[in-house]
N, C-alpha and C positions, 0 to 999 in steps of 0.2 A: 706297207702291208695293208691289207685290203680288209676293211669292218666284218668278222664273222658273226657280228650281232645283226646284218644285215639278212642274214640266212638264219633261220628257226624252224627247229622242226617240234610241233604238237600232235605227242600220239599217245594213245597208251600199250603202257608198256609194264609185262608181269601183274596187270591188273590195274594198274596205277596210270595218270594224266600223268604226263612230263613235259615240260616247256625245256628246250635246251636246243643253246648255238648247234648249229648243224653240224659245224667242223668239230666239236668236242663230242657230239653222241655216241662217236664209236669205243672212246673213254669211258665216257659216263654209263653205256651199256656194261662195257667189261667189268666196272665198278660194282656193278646193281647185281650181276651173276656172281660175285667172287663169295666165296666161305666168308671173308672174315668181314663184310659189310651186311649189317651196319656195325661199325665198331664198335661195342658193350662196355663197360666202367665192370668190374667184378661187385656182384652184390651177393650176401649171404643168402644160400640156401632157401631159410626159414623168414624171408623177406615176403613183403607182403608183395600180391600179384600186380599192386596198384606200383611199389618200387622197381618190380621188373617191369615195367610196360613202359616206365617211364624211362630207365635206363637204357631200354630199347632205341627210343624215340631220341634220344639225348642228341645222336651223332649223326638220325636219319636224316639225306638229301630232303628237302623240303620241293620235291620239285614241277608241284601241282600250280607251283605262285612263280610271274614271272621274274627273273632272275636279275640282281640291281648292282651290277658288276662297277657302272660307275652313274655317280650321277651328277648334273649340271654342265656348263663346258670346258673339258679336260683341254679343249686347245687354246680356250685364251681366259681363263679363269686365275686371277692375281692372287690366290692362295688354293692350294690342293693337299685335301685332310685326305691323309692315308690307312684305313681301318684294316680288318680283316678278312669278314666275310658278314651277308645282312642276315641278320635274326631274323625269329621266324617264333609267332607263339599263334595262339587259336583269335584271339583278338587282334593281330595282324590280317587274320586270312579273312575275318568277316567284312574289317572294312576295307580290305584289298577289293573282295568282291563287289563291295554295295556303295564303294565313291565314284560318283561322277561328277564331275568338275561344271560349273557354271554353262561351259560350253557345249557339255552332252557328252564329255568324253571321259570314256571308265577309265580308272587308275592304269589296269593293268596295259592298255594302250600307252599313256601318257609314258609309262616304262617302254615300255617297247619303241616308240618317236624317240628317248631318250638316248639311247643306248644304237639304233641308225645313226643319228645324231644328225635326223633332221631337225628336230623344234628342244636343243636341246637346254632345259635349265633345271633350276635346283630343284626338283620336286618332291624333297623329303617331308616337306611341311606339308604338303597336301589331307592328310590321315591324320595331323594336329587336331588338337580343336578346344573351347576354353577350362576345359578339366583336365585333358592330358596334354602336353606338348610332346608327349615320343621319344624315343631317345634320343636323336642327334637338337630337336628344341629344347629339352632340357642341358642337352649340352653345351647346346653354342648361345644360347638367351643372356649369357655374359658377354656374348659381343656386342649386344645392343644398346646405346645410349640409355642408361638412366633405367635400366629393366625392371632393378628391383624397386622402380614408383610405378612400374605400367602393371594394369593386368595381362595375362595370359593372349588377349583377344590382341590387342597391342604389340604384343610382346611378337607373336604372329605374322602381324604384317609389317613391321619394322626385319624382320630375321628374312621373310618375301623378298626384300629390296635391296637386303646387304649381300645376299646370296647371289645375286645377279653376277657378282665377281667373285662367287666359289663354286669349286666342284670338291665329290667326294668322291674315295675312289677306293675298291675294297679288294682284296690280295685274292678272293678265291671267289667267285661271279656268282656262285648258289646258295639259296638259303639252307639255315640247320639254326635248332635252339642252340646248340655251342659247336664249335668245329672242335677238328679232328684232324693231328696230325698226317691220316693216310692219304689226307686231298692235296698234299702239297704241290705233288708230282706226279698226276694222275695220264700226263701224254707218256710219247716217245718218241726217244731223239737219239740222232747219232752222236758217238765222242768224236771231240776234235781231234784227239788222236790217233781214231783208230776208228773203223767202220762198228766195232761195238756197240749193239743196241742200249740207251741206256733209258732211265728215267727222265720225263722231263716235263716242261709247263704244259697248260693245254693250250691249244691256240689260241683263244680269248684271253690266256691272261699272258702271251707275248704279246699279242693287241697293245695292253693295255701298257705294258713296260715297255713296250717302242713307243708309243705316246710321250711315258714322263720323260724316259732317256731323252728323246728330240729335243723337250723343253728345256733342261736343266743343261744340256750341250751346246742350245742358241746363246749366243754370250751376250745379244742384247734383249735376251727375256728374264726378266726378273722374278720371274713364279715363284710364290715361297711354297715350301712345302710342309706339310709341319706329320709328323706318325705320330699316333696315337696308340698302335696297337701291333707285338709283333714284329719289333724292329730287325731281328736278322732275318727272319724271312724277305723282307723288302730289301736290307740290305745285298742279301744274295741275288737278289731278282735283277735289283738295279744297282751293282756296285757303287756305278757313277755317284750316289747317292750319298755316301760317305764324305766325299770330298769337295761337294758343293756346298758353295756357300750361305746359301737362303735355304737350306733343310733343318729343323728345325725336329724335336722331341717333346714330347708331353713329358710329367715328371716319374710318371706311373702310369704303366702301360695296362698295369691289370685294373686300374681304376681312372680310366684316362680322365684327366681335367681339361679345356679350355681355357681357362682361366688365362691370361698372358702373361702371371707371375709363374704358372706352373710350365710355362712354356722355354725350353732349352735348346744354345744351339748345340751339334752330335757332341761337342767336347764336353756337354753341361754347364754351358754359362748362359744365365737368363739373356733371355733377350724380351724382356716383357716390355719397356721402351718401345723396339721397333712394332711388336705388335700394335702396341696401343696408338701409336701413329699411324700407323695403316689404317686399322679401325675407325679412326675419329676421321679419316680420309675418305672412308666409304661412308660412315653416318655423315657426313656433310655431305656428298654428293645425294643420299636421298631427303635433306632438308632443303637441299639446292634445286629437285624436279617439284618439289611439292611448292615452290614458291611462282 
């Protein structure tokens, strides 16, 4: 199947910038016209306007910022974190706009190389920096040798180097401060059984499920996989997923840990052993370039 992140279309639309894969626009259009978007939470009446505005906003497509459907390389990357979908807050959007990279090159480019998957690597750390590490560096900062003696600045470029053998990979391409059920299945497809129109992925995210399916089906690729977030959704997407052997659970999805004690394989039996092995295998190969 052929990269739909290679095709992008920026217009605006109903007033609004939209960055979105080309082959999903006609989706994401139908989405943007329907009554029941954006999805609303029920708030009381006699609610201040500042809790409606925000319950407004809870579920809205964020889709002015570009889209981080996966990121680092999903085709030879020795562990792949499986999320949901990337958040989105007002401090996200500022330094989405205002980073550029050593080399002159704006973030939201560096997403965009990512996701063709010409210059593709881990670039979640980029928008870090020594006060916040973000969410997935406060997440994954336990995979780093000895973190809790480094500072943050450290902490940084050790997570730069371990990353080089991870990718991340998220179940729905667009940002939202929380999602929302109604994006599950926003294509359409015919039934196997029957020429019935039904509901179904968009094309970016078969992309991305013919991706892991290939990996986890090669029988001499070992890719661990580990969900953090969301597990029957993935598991519907990619059955295969259930029954392979390197897939792996966090222990709490609504509060996902990395930790590799919190880490289980689908039946729930630690496998925090083999993580930590892995690990000490990647932090040795970046004590091994630095020498």
């Amino acid at each position: 199947m052929e990269n739909p992140w290679i095709d992008t279309t920026l217009e605006i639309y109903n007033g609004e910038e939209i960055i979105v894969a080309t082959a999903d626009l006609k989706y994401i259009k139908k989405l943007l016209n329907s009554k029941k978007y954006p999805p609303v939470d029920k708030v009381d009446d006699d609610a201040s306007e500042e809790t409606k505005k925000a319950a407004e906003e809870k579920y809205k497509l964020q889709l002015s910022v570009y889209p981080q459907h996966f990121v680092g390389n999903i085709d030879k990357a020795k562990i792949i974190i499986l999320s949901l979908n990337p958040g989105y807050s007002t401090e996200y959007y500022d330094a989405y706009k205002n980073r550029i990279n050593k080399n002159g090159t704006k973030y939201e480019q560096t997403i965009k190389e990512n996701l063709e998957m010409v210059r593709p690597f881990f670039h979640a750390f980029e928008l870090s920096n020594e006060s916040d590490l973000g969410y997935w560096g406060n997440k994954m900062k336990c995979w780093v040798e000895d973190y809790d003696k480094k500072d943050n600045k450290k902490i940084i470029e050790s997570l730069k180097k371990i990353t080089e053998n991870i990718a991340l990979a998220e179940f729905f391409p667009y940002h939202s401060i929380s999602y929302n059920g109604m994006y599950d299945k926003l294509g359409k497809g015919t039934s196997s059984n029957s020429n019935r129109k039904i509901k179904d992925y968009l094309p970016t995210q078969k992309f991305l499920f013919e991706k892991i399916k290939k990996r986890i089906d090669d029988k001499n690729d070992k890719v661990i996989i580990i969900l953090t977030r969301s597990f029957a959704k993935w598991y519907e997407a990619i059955p295969e997923l259930k029954n392979y052997e390197n897939c792996y659970e966090v222990n709490n999805p609504n509060h996902p840990s990395l930790k590799p004690e919190n880490i289980l394989k689908v039946t729930r039996v630690s496998v925090e052993s083999k993580i930590n092995t892995l690990l000490n295998e990647l932090n040795k190969e970046v004590q091994t370039r630095k020498q």
